[in-house]
N, C-alpha and C positions, 0 to 999 in steps of 0.2 A: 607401462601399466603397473609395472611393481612398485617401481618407484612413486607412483601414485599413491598405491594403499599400504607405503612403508610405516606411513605414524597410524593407519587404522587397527592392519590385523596385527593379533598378540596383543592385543588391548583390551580385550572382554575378558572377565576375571583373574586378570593380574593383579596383584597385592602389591601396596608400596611398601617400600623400606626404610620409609622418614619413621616411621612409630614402632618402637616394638612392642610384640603383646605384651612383653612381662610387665610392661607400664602401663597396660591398661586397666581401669575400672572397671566395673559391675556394666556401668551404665555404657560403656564404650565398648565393652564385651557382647552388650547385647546389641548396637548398632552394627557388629560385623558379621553374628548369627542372624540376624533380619537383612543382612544384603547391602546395609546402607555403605559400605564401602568401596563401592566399584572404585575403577581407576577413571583417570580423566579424562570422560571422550567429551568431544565437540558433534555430541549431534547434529546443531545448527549449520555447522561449517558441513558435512555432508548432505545435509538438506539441500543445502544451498549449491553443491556441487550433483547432486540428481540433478535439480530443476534446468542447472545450466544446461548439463549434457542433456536432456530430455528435448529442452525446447530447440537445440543443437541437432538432432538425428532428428525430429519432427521436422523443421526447417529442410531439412535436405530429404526427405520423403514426401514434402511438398512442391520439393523445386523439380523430383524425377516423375511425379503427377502430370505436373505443367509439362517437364519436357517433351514425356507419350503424348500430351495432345497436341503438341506444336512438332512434332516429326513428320506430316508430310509438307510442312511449309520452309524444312531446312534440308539442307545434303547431308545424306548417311556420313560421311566423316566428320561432321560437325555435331549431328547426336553423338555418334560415336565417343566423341571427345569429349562433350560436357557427362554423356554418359557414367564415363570412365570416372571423370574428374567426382563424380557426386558420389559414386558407387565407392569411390574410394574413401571419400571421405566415411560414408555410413560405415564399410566396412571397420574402420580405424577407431569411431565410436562407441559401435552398440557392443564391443565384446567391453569399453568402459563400465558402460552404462549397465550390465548384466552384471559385473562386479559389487558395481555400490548397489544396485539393487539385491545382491546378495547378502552382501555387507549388512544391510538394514533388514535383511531377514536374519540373521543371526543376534543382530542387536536385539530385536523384538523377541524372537526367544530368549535370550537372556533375560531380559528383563522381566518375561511371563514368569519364570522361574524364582526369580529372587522376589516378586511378586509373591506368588504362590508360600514361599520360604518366609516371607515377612507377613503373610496373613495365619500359617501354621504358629509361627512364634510367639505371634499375637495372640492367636487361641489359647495355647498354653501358659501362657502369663497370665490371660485373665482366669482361667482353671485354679492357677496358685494362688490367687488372690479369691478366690473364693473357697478356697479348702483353707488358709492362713482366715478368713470370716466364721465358718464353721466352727474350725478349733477353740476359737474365742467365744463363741456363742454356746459350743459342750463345757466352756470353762476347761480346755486343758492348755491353755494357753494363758499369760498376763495380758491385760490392756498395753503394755510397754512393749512387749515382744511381738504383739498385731502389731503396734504402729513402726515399730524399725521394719520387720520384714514388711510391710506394703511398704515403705519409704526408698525400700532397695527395687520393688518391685514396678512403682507409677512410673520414673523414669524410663525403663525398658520400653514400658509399655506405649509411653506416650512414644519413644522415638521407632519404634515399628510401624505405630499408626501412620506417622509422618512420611516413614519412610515407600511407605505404601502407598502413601496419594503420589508421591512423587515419581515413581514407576510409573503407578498410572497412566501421568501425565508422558512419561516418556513416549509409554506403548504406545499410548494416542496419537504423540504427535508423527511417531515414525508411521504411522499406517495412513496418517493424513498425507505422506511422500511418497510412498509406496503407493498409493493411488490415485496421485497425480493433480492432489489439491490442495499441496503446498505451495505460497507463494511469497517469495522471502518480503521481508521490508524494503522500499527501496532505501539506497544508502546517503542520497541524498533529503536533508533533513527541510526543503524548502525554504529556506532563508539564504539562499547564495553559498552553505557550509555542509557538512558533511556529518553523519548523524555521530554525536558526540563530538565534536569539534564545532568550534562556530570559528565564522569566517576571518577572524584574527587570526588562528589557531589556535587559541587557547582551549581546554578539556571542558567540554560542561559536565552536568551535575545531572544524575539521573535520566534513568533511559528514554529513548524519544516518545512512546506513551507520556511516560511521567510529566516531560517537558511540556508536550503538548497539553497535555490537563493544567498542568500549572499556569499555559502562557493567557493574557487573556484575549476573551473572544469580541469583547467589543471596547472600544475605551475613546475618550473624547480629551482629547489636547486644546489648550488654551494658552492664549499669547506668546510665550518665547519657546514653549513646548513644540508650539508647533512650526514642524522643519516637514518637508517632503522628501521623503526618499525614493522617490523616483526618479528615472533620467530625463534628459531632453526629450523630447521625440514620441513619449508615451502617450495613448487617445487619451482623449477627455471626451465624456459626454455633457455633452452641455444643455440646460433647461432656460428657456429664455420666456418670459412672458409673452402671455399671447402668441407664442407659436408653439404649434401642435405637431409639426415635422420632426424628424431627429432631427439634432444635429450635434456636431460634431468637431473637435477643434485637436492643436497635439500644443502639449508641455515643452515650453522653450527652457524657460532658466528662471530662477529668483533671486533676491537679493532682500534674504532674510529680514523679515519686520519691515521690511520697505517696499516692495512691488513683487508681482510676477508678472512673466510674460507670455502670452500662447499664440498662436498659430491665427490668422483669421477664421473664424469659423465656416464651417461650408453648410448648407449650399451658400457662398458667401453673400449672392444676387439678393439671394430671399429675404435675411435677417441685418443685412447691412445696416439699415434705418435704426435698428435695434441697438446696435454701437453707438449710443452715446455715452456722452459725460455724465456720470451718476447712475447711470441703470444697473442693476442689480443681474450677475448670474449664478445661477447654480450648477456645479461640478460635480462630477464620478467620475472613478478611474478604478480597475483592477489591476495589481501589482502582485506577482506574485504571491496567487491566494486571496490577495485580501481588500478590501474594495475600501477608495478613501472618500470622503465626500467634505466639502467645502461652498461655503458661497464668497463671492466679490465684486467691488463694484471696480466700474469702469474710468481707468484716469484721463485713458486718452486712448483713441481710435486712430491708429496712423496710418496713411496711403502714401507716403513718401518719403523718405526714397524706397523703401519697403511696406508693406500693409504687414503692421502688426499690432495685438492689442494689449495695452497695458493696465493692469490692474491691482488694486487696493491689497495688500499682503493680508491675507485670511487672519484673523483673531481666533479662530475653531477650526478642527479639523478633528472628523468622524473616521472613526477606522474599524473597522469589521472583519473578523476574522473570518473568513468561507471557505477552509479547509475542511468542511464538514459531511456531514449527509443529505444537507437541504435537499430533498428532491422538488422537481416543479414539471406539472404536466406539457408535454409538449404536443406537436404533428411535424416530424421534419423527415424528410425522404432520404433514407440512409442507405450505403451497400455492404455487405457484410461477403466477405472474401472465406472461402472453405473449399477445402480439396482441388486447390484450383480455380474455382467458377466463384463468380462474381453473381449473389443473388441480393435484388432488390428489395426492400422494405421501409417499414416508417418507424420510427422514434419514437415512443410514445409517452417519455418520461427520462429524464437526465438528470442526477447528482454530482456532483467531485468526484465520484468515486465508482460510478454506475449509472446503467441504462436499461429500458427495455425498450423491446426491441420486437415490431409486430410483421411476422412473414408469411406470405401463402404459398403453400409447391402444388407443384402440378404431380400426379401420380409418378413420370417419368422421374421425378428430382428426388425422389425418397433417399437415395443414396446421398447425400446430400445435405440430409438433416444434419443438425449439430446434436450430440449428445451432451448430457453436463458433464463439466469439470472439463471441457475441451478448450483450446484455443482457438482465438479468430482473431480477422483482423477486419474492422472496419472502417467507414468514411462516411461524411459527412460534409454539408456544407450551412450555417446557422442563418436565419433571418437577416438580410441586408448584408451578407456580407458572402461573394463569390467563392471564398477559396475555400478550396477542400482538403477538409482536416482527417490527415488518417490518425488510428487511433487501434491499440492491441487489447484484446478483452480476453476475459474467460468465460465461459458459458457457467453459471452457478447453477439456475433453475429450468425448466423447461414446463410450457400449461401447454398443454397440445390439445386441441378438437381437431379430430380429422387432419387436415393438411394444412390447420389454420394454426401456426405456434405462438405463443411469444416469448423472447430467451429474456431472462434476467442477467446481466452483461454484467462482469466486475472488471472495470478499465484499471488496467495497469501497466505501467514503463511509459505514460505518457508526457510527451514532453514539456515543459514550459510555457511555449505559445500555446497549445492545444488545452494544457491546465488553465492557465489565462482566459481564453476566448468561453470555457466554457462557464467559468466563474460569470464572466461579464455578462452571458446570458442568462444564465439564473438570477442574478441581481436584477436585472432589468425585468425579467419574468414577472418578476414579487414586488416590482415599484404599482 
């Protein structure tokens, strides 16, 4: 545990030793009386080590839940033992976890302080600057001697103000961790690479906001531009004239500017007639966030030695960024996992990034509510398609009537497939 908060503690108002004062200015002079010179902590990096250990000692407070309700269905030395096993763990943890939560109460003081320090220093600068206005306005001053002394003075002044949003922002963000509603960024940046790295490894260029606003959200390729970055094997929904059914085909391979190849499409019985020579189809796919769209005609229909279909190499190809917030109304029967129990409910709206989420308890389940800023873990399973997608959220909002809730869900640490499958249903949603 020491070794843990070795580079924390002794860090809150230590001075460096790169500058000395005797070389400091007026205006650098007045950056270290307003506070702006702390030493170099990593807030973020202790953010980020709460959250772990938090959702680390909640995880095993969950799992000795389940265990008390599942100990008459095991032998006393088998509770005994997982007992033991969890009890240790927790025990090994929360005196961590009491530490950085300490840590982050100390930080927060400090910073109220040198807050406090930087809004006094700022009062007094602006005091001198208006007694340095007076002077000039009795005439016991020159117009040359105001303008050097305020010249010495706006400087201070502006780096106080500065330095006081910036506390601000600290105080805030550490009380947003301290109560349990910090949640880091994930680290992967969605493009197969890792946030500030792309998958070369080369360094990118401004932070993954930045990037993201920069990258675009929609853009349409034309003749050699367009390449498919997806693999073999990936769905394609496919739109076939005059049929009304889904259906549905997978990405074999292409052969740039010259053909691709896909899958017969299913249900194959129903649309087979529709496989000819010249018919026209239209394609969707979600890849990683982002949904492609293409049409092609048909070169040839093959049933032998294998059924598969080959078609005209796209001239356009549509690509849409759906990393976003789209929300799109739903009704899907979801179960939402808390303290143990597994309570039923419906979906009544899903983004990228979020859900709500509509539940009724019976008076016995009140213990059982979720509170905000809490974690869950739920499941689902989407329109046409069986399998069931679990998924970890956090509870943001809660509208309660009586026993009747509904949580506003902020999904996060979700994987891949589960990003995927939810994309493809909001695109479809809005066709």
């Amino acid at each position: 545990m020491k070794t843990l908060f070795n580079p924390i503690k002794g860090l809150f108002g230590k001075k460096s030793d790169e500058s000395p004062e005797a070389d400091q200015d007026e205006s650098s002079a007045c950056v270290s009386e307003c506070g702006n010179d702390p030493p170099e902590m990593d807030d973020t990096a202790l953010a980020k080590q709460h959250y772990s250990i938090l959702n680390a000692v909640n995880d095993v407070i969950e799992k000795l839940e389940k265990l008390e309700g599942a100990k008459e269905n095991i032998t006393e030395d088998r509770y005994q033992s997982l007992f033991d096993q969890y009890n240790n763990v927790l025990t090994k943890k929360s005196p961590i976890l009491q530490e950085i939560t300490e840590e982050i109460d100390r930080r927060i003081t400090g910073y109220v302080d040198q807050k406090k320090e930087a809004a006094y220093r700022f009062s007094q600068l602006k005091k001198g600057s208006a007694q340095e206005e007076k002077l000039l306005k009795d005439g016991l001053i020159s117009k040359e001697d105001y303008i050097a002394k305020i010249k010495s003075i706006r400087p201070k002044e502006k780096s106080c103000a500065e330095n006081y949003k910036v506390l601000k922002k600290k105080i805030e963000f550490l009380k947003e961790v301290k109560e349990n509603r910090y949640i880091p960024e994930p680290e992967s940046d969605g493009n197969g690479g890792f946030d500030g790295v792309d998958s070369d490894g080369e360094k990118k260029s401004g932070t993954l906001p930045e990037r993201r606003a920069q990258a675009p959200k929609d853009e349409t390729l034309y003749g050699k531009e367009v390449v498919f970055p997806f693999p073999s094997g990936v769905t394609l929904d496919v739109k076939i004239s005059d049929i009304a059914i889904p259906v549905t085909s997978h990405f074999v391979g292409a052969d740039p500017q010259e053909y691709i190849q896909i899958s017969p499409p299913s249900p194959y019985n129903t649309i087979k007639g529709k496989l000819t020579t010249g018919n026209l189809l239209a394609f969707q796919t979600i890849f990683k966030g982002r949904r492609y769209r293409f049409s092609s005609e048909i070169i040839e229909h093959l049933t032998k030695p294998i059924r598969a279909v080959i078609l005209s190499y796209p001239d356009k190809l549509e690509v849409k960024d759906l990393r976003s917030s789209d929300r799109v109304s739903c009704r899907i029967p979801a179960t939402i996992f808390y303290k143990g129990k597994a309570k039923e409910g419906i979906m009544v709206d899903i983004s990228p990034v979020g859900c709500g989420v509509d539940v009724h308890y019976e008076p016995q389940e009140k213990n059982y509510i979720v509170r905000g800023n809490e974690r869950i873990k739920l499941e689902c399973s989407f329109p046409g398609d069986s399998e069931h997608y679990p998924m970890n959220g956090v509870v943001k909002n809660v509208k309660k009537k009586q026993l009747y809730l509904t949580y506003g869900i902020q999904l996060v640490d979700l994987t891949e497939d589960v990003q995927n499958v939810i994309a493809r249903y909001i695109s479809l949603a809005k066709t």
